[in-house]
N, C-alpha and C positions, 0 to 999 in steps of 0.2 A: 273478811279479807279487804285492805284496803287498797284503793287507785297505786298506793307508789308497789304493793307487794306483786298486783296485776303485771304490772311495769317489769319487776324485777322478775315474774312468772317467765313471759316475756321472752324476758334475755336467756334463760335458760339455754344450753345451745343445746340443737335440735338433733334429736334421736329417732332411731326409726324402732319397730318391732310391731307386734300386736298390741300393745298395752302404752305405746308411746304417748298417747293425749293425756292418760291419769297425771302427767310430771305437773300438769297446770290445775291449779285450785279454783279456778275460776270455771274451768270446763268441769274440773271436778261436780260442784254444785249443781251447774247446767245439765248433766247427766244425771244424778239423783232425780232433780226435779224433774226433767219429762222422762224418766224412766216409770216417777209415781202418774203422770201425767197422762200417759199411753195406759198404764193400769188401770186409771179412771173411764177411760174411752173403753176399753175391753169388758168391764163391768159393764159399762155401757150397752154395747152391744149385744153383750149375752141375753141381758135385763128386757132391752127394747125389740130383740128378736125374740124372744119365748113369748113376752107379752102379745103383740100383738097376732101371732098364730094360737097361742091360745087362745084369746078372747074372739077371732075372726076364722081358723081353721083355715085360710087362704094364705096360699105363698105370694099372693098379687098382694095380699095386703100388705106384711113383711117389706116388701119392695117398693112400696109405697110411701109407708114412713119411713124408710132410706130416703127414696128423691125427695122429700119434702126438707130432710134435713139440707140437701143439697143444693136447693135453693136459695135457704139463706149464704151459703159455701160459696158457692157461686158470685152471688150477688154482692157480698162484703169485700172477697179475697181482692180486685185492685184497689181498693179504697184501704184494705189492710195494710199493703204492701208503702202504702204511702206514711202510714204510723209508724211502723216500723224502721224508715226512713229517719225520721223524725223527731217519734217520742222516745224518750229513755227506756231501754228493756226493761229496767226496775220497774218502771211504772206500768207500763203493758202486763208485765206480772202479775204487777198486782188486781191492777184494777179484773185481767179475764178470768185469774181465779176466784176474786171476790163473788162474780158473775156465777159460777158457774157451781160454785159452791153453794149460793141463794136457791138457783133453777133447782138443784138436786134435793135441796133438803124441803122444796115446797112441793115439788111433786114428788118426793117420797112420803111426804104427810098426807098426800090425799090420798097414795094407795093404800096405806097404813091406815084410814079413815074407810075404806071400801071402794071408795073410787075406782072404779076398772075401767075408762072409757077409751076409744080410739083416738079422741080429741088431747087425748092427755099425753098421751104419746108426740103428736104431731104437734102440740106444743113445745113440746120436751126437744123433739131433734129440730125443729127450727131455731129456736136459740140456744141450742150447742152450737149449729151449724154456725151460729155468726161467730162464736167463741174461734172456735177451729182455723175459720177464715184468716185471723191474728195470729194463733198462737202456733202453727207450721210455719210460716217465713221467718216468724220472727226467731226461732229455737234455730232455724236452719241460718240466719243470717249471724246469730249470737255465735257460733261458732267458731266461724272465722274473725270476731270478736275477740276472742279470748285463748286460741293459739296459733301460732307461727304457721303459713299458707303451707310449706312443705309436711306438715301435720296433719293439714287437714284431713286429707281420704283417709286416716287412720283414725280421725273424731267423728268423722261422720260413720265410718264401719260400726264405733263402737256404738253410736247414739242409734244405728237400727238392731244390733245387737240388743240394746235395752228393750226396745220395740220387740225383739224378737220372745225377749225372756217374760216380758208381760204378759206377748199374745199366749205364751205359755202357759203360765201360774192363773192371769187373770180369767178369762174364761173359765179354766178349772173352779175359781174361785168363787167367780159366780154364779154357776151350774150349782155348786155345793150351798151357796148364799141363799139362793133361791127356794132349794131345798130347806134350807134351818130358817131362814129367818124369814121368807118370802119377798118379792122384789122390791116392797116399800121398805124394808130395813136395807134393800140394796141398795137404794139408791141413797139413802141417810149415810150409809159408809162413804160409798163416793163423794158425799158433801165434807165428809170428815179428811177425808183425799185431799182435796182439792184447798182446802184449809194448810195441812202441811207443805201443800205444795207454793204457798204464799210467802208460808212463813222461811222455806229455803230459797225463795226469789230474793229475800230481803239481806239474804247474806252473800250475794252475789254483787260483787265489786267490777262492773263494768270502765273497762278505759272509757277516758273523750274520745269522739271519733273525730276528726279531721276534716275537714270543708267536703263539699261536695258539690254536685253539680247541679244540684234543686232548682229547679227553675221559680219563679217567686208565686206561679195562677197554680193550684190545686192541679184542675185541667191539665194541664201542660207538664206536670212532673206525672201523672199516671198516663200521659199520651205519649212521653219520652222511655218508659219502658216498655212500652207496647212496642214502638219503634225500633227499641233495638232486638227484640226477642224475633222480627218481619228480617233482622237484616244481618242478622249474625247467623252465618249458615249451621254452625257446629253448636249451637245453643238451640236452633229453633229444631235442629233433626234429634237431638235429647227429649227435646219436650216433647215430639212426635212420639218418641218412644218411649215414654213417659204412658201416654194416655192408654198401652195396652194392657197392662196392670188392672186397671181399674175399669175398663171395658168390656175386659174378656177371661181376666185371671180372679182379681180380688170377688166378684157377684158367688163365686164357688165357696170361696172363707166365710161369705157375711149371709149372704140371703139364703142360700139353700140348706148347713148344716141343722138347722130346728127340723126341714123337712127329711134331709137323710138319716134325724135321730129317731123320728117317730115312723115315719115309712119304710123305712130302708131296714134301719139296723132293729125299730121295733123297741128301744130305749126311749129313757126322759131327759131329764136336764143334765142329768150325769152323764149320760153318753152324748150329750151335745158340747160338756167339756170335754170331755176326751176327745172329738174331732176338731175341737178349734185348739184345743193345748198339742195335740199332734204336729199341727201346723208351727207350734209357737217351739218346741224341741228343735226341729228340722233348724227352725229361724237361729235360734243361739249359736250352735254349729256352723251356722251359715254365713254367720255375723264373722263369728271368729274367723273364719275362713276367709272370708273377705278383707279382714281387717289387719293378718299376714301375709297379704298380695303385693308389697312393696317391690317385689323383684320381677312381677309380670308387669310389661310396657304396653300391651296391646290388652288394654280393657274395651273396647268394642267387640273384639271379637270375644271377651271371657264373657261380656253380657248377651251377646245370643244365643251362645253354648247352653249358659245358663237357662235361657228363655225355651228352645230348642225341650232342653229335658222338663224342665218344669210343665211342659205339655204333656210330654212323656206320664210322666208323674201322675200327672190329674187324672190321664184316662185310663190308666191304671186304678185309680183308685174308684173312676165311675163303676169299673167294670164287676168291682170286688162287692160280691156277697155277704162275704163276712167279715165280721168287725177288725177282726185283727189286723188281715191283710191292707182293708182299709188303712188301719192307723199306719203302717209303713212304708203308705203311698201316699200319707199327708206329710209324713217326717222328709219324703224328700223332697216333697211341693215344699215345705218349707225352707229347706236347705239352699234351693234352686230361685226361689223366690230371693230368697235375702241378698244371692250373690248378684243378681239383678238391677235388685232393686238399690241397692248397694251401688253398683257402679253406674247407673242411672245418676244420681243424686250427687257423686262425686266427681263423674264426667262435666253434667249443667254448674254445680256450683263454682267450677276450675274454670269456665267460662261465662264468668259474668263479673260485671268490674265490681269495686267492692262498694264504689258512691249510688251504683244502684242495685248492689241488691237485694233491698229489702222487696223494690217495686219489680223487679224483673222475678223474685222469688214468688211474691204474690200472685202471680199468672203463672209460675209453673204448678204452684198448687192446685190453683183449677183442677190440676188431674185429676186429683182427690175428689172431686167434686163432682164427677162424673161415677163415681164409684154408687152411689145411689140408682141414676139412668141405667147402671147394669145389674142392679138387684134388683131394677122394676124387670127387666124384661128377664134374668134367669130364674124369676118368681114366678113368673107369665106363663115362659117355657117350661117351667115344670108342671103348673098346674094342664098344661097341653099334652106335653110329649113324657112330661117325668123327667125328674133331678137325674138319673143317669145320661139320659140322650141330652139335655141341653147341657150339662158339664161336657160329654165328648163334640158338641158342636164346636162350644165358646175355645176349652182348649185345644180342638185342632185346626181351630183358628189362628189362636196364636201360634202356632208349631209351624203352620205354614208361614206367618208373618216373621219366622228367626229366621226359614228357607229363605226368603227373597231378600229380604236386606242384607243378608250375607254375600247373596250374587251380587245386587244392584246398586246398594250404595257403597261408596269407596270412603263416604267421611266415617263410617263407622268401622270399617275392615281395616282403615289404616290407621287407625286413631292413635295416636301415641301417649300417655299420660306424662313422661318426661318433656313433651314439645308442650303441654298446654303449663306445666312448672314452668320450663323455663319463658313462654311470651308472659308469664303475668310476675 
């Protein structure tokens, strides 16, 4: 696709419905690719959680090589947000899947070689970690790239819809991967991932962007997003709500399913895709759902709702004995989750100017980044109290955190999604 077709993408006049974003080819591609993108991550996950409970039998450990990855997450994400800025998406493309495509197919040779160690792991999710760092803002900044701002909450709906269809298929696929081919050929596939996903970075026809407000010290443009995220009331109480996801919801999806497959329900890796693919059903439904909300105006109050049952949801499924029931108290964690997580993401990005946000997106990511610090400790607590009681601690946790913001804050009770359209 070329610069003038992007242009004339563009002009298209703007439509609303669930499927509004597909009219632009440029989103098209950007959807492909981190739809394969998030598949690679989920292979991931599956891969680096069995491993290291198997090799270790500790869920401390599990949560371990989560925060380790998080560190690098952590540590890269404003320095990302400033490339992102910056450098051309084409090239960020390219160069984090080249990256990430090398890490996969060298430690999937060493486990393919016998190599079982903890250290291989924890090399493994530290330089994804930095990967990741990049390749969130920049996907989430490309967006509003490439269609018309009245589109947007309908591109972002559907790019966690993708997210949602992966955590589906992916997991599944790796539970079964793991099974046939062992996780050194897993991770050899995800190098092969991540290869394709280069190759459709490169047919991805980015407009010029238009001046900006860059300041000319390094210092001083990552110190100017920091600034405004301290001083924009209605962006910094998003990102608050942002960090409950990955504190007290997500450590349930990542750290503890290996333990509720082998303790709980008494399965292997098969049944460890069936609890994370459960989650990823709910997500598609949830996506979609979220992605025909054009005629709801008070998305504040649809993401607590959301938040509110998604608690619901979990401890319902802590409670459940048996697997089935289980699975249709992930399906609505995931459903609840996406609608969430969904107007989280299209709330902050409807509030942030467009000359920064690569660098204001880079510190919203952080949240993510935190998603490790709470698979150390829901690994901790279960190795304590057991994966049941610290799933009902974490979410009624959050259950209680949908109660009070609902009383106490008025920017999220009255939020309007028409009023943040029309000041931008």
């Amino acid at each position: 696709m070329t610069a003038d077709a992007t242009a004339a993408a563009a002009a298209l006049p703007v439509h609303t419905g669930t499927f509004a974003a597909l009219r632009y080819g440029g989103y098209r591609r950007l959807l492909l690719g981190t739809t394969l993108a998030n598949g690679g991550q989920w292979l991931q996950q599956v891969t680096v959680s069995w491993l290291a409970y198997d090799i270790t039998g500790s869920g401390t450990s599990v949560g371990t090589v989560n925060l380790f990855r998080s560190f690098a997450t952590l540590g890269s994400a404003p320095w990302a947000g400033l490339a992102v800025d910056r450098v051309s998406p084409r090239r960020l493309i390219i160069a984090i899947n080249l990256w990430l495509a090398i890490l996969s197919a060298v430690v999937g040779a060493f486990l393919m070689g016998g190599e079982r160690h903890l250290w291989l792991l924890f090399a493994f999710a530290f330089g994804s970690g930095i990967a990741t760092a990049v390749d969130q803002p920049l996907r989430q900044a490309a967006v509003f790239l490439l269609v018309p701002r009245p589109v947007a909450p309908n591109a972002v709906a559907l790019m966690q819809t993708g997210w949602g269809l992966m955590r589906s298929v992916g997991p599944a696929v790796g539970g079964l991967l793991i099974a046939l081919v062992g996780p050194g050929g897993n991770f050899l596939l995800q190098s092969a991932v991540y290869g394709l996903i280069l190759l459709n970075g490169l047919t991805i026809a980015f407009p010029p962007r238009g001046g900006t407000r860059a300041a000319p010290s390094f210092l001083r443009n990552l110190a100017e997003g920091i600034r405004y995220v301290k001083g924009a009331a209605e962006t910094r109480t998003f990102v608050m709500m942002g960090w409950i996801l990955p504190l007290l919801i997500i450590p349930t999806f990542t750290a503890l399913p290996p333990i509720y497959a082998k303790e709980v329900f008494h399965g292997g890796s098969l049944t460890l895709g069936l609890l994370l693919s459960a989650v990823g059903v709910g997500a598609i439904v949830g996506g979609l759902f979220a992605a025909s909300l054009n005629s709801i105006d008070r998305r504040g109050v649809v993401q607590l709702v959301a938040l509110f049952f998604l608690s619901l949801s979990l401890c319902g499924f802590a409670l459940s004995t048996h697997l089935v029931p289980a699975l249709a108290m992930l399906v609505l964690s995931g459903f609840c989750e996406m609608i969430y997580l969904t107007s989280n993401q299209t709330l902050l990005q409807l509030s942030i100017p467009d000359d920064l946000r690569g660098r204001v997106t880079s510190i919203v990511s952080l949240n993510m980044g935190l998603s490790p610090l709470g698979a150390l400790y829901a690994g901790a607590g279960s190795d304590w109290i057991g994966p049941a009681n610290i799933t009902l601690v974490l979410s009624g946790l959050a259950g209680l955190l949908a109660v009070l913001i609902l009383l106490f804050s008025r920017t999220v009770r009255e939020y309007r999604i028409s009023r943040a359209m029309a000041s931008n």
